[in-house]
C-alpha positions in Angstrom: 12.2 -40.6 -35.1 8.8 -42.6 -35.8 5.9 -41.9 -32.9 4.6 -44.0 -31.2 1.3 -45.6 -32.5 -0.4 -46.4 -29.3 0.3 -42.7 -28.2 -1.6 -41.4 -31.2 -4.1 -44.2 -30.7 -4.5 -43.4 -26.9 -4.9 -39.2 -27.9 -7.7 -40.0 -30.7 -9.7 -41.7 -28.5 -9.5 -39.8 -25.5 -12.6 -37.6 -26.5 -14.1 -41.2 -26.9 -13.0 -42.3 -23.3 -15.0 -39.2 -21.8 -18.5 -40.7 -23.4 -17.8 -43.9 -21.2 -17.2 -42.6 -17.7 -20.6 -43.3 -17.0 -22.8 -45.5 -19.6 -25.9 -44.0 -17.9 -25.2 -40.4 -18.7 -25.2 -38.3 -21.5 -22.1 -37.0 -23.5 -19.5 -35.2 -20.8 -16.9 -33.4 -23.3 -15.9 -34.3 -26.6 -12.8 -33.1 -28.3 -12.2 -32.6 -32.2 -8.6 -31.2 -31.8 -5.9 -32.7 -33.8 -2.6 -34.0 -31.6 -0.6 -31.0 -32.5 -3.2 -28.3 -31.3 -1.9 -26.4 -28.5 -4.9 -27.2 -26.5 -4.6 -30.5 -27.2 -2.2 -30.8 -23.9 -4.5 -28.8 -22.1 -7.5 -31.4 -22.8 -5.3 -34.6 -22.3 -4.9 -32.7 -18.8 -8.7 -32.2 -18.2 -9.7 -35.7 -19.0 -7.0 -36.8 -16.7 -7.8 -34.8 -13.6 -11.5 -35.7 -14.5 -10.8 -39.8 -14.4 -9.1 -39.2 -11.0 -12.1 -37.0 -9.6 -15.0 -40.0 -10.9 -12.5 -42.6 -9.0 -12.5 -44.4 -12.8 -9.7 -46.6 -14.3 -9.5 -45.8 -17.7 -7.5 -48.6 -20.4 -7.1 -49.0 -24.4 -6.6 -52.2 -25.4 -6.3 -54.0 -28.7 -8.8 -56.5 -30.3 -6.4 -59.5 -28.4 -7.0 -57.5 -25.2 -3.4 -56.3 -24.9 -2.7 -52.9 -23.0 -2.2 -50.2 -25.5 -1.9 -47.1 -22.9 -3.3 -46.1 -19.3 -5.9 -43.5 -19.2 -5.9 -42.9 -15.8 -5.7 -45.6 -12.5 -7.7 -43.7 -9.7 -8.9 -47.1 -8.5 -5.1 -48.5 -8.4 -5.7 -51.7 -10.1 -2.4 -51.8 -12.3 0.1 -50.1 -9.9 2.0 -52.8 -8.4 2.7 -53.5 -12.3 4.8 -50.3 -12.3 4.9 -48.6 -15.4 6.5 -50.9 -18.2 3.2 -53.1 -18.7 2.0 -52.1 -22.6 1.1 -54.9 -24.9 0.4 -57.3 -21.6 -3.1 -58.7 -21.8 -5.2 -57.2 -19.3 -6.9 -59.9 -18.3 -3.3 -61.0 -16.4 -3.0 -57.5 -15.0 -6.4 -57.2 -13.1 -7.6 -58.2 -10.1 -8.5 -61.9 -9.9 -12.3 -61.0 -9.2 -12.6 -58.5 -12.1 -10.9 -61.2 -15.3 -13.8 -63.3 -15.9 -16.6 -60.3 -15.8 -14.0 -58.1 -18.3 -13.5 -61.0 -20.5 -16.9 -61.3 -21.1 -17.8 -57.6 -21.2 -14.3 -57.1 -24.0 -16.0 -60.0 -25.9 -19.7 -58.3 -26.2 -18.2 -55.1 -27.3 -15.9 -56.6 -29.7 -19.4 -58.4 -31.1 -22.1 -55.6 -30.3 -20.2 -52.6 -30.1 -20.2 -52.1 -26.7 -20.9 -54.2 -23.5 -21.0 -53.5 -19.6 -21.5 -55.4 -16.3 -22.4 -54.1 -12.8 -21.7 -55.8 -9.3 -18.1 -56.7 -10.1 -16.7 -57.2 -6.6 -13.3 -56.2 -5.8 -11.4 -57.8 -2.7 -9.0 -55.1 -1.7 -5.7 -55.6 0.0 -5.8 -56.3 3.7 -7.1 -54.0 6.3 -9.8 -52.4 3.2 -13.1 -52.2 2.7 -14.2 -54.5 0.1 -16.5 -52.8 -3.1 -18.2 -53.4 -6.1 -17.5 -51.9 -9.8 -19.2 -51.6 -13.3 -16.8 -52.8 -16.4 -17.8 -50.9 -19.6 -16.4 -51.8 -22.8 -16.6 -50.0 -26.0 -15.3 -50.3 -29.6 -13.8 -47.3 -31.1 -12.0 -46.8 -34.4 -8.8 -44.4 -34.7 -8.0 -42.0 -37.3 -5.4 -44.7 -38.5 -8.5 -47.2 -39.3 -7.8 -49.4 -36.2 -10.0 -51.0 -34.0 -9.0 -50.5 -30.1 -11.5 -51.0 -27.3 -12.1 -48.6 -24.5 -12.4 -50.1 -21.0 -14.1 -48.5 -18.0 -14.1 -49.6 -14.5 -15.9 -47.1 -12.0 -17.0 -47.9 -8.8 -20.6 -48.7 -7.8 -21.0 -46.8 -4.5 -19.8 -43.3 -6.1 -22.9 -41.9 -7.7 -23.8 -42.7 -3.8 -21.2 -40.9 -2.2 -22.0 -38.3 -4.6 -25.3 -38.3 -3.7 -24.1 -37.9 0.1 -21.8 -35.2 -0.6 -24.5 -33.2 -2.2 -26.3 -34.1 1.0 -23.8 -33.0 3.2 -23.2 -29.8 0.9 -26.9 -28.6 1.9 -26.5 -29.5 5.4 -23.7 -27.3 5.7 -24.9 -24.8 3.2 -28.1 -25.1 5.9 -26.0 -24.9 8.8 -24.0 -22.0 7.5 -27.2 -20.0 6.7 -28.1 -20.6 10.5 -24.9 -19.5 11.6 -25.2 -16.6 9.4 -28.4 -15.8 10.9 -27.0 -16.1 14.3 -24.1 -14.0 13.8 -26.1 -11.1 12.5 -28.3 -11.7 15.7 -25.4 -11.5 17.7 -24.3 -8.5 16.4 -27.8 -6.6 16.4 -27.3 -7.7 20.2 -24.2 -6.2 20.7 -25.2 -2.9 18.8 -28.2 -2.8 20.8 -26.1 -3.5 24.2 -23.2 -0.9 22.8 -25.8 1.8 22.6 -27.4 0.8 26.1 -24.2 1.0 28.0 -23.8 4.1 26.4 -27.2 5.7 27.5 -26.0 4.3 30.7 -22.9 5.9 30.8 -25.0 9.2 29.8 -26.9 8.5 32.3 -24.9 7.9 35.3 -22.7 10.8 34.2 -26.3 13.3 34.5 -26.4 11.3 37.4 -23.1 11.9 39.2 -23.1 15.8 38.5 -26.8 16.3 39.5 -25.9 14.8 42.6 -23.0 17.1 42.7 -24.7 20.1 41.6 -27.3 19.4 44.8 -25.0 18.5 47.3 -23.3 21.7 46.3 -25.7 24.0 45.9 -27.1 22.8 49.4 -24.0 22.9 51.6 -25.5 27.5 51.4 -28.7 26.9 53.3 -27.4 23.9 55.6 -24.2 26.2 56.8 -27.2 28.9 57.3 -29.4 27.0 59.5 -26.4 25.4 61.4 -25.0 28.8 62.0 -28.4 31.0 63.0 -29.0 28.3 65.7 -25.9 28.5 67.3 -26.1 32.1 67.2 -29.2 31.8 68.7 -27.6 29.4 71.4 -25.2 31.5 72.4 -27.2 35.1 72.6 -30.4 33.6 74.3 -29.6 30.5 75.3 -29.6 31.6 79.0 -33.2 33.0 78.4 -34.8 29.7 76.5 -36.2 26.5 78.8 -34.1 23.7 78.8 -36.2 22.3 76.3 -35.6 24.7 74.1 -32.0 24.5 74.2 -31.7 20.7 73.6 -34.0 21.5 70.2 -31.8 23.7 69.4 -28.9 21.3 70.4 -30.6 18.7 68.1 -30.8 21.2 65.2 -26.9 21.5 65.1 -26.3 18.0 65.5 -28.8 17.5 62.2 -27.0 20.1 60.6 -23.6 18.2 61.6 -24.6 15.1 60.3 -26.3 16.4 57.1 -23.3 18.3 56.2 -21.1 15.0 56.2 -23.9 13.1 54.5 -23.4 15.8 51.8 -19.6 15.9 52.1 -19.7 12.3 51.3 -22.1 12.8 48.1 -19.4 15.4 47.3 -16.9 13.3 47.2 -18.7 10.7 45.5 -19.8 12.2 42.9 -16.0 13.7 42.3 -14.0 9.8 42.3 -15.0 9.6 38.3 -14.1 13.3 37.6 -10.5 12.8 38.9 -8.4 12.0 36.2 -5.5 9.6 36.8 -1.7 10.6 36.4 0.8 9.2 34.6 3.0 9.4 37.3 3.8 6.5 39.6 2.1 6.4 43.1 4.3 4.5 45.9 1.7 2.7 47.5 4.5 2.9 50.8 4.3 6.7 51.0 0.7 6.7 50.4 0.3 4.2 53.6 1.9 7.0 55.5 0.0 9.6 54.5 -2.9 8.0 55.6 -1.9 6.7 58.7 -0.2 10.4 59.5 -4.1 11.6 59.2 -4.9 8.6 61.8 -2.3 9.6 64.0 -4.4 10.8 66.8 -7.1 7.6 66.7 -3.8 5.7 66.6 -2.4 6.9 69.4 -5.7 7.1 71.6 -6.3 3.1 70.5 -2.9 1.7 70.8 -3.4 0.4 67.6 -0.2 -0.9 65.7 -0.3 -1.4 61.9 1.9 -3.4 60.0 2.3 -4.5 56.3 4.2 -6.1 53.8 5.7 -4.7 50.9 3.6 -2.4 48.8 4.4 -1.5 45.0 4.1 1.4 43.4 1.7 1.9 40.4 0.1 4.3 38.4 -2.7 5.8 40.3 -4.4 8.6 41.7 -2.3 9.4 44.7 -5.7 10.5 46.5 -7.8 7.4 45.8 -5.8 5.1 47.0 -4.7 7.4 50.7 -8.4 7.8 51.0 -9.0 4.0 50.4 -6.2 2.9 53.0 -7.4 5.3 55.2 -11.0 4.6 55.7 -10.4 0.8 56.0 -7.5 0.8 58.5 -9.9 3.9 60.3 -13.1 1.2 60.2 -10.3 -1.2 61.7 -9.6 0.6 64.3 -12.6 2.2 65.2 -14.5 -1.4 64.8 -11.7 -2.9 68.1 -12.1 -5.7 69.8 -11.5 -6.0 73.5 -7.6 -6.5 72.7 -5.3 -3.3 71.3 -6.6 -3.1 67.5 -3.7 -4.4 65.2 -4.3 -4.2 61.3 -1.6 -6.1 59.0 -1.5 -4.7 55.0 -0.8 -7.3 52.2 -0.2 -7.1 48.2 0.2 -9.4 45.6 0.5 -9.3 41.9 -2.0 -11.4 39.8 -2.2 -11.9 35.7 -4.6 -8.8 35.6 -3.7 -6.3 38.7 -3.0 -6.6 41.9 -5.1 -8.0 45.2 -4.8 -6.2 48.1 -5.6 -7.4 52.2 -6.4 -5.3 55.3 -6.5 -7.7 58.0 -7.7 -6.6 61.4 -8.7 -8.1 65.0 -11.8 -6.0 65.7 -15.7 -7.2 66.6 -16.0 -8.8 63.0 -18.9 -8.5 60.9 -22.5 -11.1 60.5 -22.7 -12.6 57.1 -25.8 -11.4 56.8 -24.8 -7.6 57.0 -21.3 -8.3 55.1 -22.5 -6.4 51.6 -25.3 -3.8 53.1 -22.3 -1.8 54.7 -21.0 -1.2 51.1 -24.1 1.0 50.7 -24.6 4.6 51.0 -25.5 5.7 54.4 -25.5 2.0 55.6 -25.0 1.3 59.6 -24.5 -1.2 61.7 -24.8 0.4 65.1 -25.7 3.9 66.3 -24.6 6.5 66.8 -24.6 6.4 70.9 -22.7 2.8 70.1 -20.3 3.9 67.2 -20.0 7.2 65.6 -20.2 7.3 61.8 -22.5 8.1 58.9 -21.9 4.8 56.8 -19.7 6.8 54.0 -16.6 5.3 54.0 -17.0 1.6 52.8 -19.0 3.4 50.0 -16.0 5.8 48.9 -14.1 2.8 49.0 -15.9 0.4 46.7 -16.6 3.8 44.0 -12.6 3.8 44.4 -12.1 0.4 43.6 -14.2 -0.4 41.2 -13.3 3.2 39.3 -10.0 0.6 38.4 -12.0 -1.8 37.7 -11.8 -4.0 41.0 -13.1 -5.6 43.4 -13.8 -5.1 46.7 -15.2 -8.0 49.7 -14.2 -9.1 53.1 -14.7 -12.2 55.0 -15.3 -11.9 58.7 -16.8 -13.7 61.3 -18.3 -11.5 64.9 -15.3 -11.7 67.2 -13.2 -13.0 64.9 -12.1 -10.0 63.2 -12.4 -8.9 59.4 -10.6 -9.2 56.7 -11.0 -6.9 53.7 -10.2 -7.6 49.9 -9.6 -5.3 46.9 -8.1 -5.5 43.4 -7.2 -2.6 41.2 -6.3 -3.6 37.7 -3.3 -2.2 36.1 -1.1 -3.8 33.2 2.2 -5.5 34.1 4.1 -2.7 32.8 2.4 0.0 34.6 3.4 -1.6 38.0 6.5 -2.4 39.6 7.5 -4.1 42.8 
């Protein structure tokens, strides 16, 4: 079977072709291989990929300007020809815009050698953006001894969007540095806060048992002092001056109250050494526990509690008695003039669960509504209200030891209304 001369004609000049992708610049790639080299498809393949990547349509043609083969088309200008258009003239082929410039350019080269023309407009098809080319024409001589002529059409504007892709390339190059930068000063921030919120954690832990090891080591002397002056009450208090009997009345009541000062330190400083269980804690049972320990203030108040339906989670079965406790306790021991009556709510939320302890006591100012979270904080007296401002305190370490939260809204003679959360995953809890 004979081969095709135009094929051999189109591989022999390829190397050729690559010289003329941009007249301006020097020699890209030239290729010496014969057509039956193994690389030789390899190299057809390069120079093919590399006319589509410089947006170039590539043509052989004859001295009469007839097609001989298509080096590549990345501009499109042939393809509504499909692919059956050898040994047409080109100049019927092109757009109408480009026939008289490539005329003239194909007749230059076929006279000087080579020939080329910038500012060619194109008009593309509706809807596109019209552009300009530059038509480069050389002549070239095969290994047969025939004269073809290389065409090149590239268009104008790509050395520019070259030129603004290298732009953009260091902008972003730029812009990644800076992020770089940022990213590595993000993470020196977060090692430096990771080590801070551990010395913090040290510290509060030091913190929590020196407190305990105080409160401990002073409950000794305090039960001492208490002790000696009621002993001293009670063998000469019919000898002392009334005077000296309400001192010493005044030293046990100190005593009293420093002792549950300390009690309250004590347990404290023991909420974070309690581990939690594994086991499930029925928040129902755990309301009556508590209110079985309020029985007597219940009783003496008339005070009626009532509650919807609790769930049962894992928790410390202690915490969360001692947390019910002392708010329906303040509840009831905070009345208004009307029987006290506190109503219990729970719901489930994405992260946990929110609890309520509504009640119909005195209510509480805004202005005081987050001091009586605070250790040893009061709002009345104790000739007006017994107390030592513990409990609220037990109750927020409580909470937030689960990660929660714990408010209330109230308004005086209104009542209060206390909020918590404890966090627990959906399938540690069930209804």
């Amino acid at each position: 079977m004979a081969e095709d001369p135009n094929a051999t004609t189109a591989q022999d000049a390829s190397s050729n072709f690559l010289n003329q992708c941009s007249p301006a610049r020097p020699h890209i790639l030239r290729s010496s291989l014969p057509d039956n080299h193994p690389f030789a498809p390899t190299i057809n393949a390069a120079f093919q990929a590399l006319l589509k990547y410089r947006q170039i349509t590539c043509l052989l043609v004859d001295q009469q300007h007839c097609l001989l083969h298509i080096c590549g088309d990345a501009l499109g200008l042939l393809g509504e020809y499909g692919k059956d258009i050898t040994s047409k003239n080109i100049l019927d082929l092109l757009p109408a815009s480009l026939k008289l410039p490539t005329s003239i350019v194909l007749n230059r080269a076929q006279t000087d050698g080579e020939a080329k023309c910038s500012g060619c407009a194109i008009v593309p098809p509706p809807n596109g953006q019209p552009y300009t080319v530059t038509i480069a024409a050389s002549r070239d001589i095969t290994s047969d001894t025939r004269e073809v002529l290389t065409v090149l059409i590239e268009r104008d504007d790509y050395k520019h969007l070259e030129a603004s892709v290298d732009l953009q390339t260091t902008e972003l190059i730029e812009v990644n540095n800076r992020l770089r930068a940022k990213v590595l000063e993000q993470q020196q921030t977060e090692q430096k806060l990771a080590h801070q919120a551990q010395a913090l954690a040290r510290s509060n832990a030091d913190l929590e048992e020196f407190a305990y090891v105080v409160s401990h080591d002073l409950q000794e002397p305090l039960r001492a002092m208490t002790a000696f002056s009621q002993l001293l009450e009670q063998r000469y208090g019919q000898q002392l001056e009334a005077s000296a009997q309400r001192y010493i009345t005044h030293i046990v009541d100190g005593g009293t109250r420093m002792k549950a000062m300390i009690d309250g330190i004590l347990e404290l400083s023991r909420i974070n050494k309690k581990q939690i269980t594994h086991s499930s804690t029925s928040l129902e049972q755990a309301l009556e526990i508590a209110l079985e320990n309020l029985e007597l203030m219940r009783i003496e108040n008339q005070a009626t509690i009532t509650h919807d339906a609790l769930p049962t989670l894992y928790i410390h079965k202690n915490h969360i008695v001692q947390l019910l406790q002392n708010l329906i306790g303040n509840a009831i021991k905070f009345r208004g003039p009307d029987s006290p009556h506190v109503h219990i709510t729970a719901e489930q939320q994405a992260s946990g669960w929110l609890f309520s302890v509504h009640d119909n006591g005195i209510g509480i100012p805004q202005p005081q509504q987050k001091r009586i979270f605070k250790l040893f904080q009061r709002l009345h007296n104790q000739q007006e209200q017994e107390g030592y401002g513990i409990g609220l305190a037990i109750c927020k370490k409580i909470v937030e030891h689960y990660q929660g939260n714990l408010w209330l809204e109230s308004a005086p003679g209104e009542g209060s209304t206390f909020y918590f959360t404890l966090i627990v995953n959906t399938c540690q809890s069930e209804s």
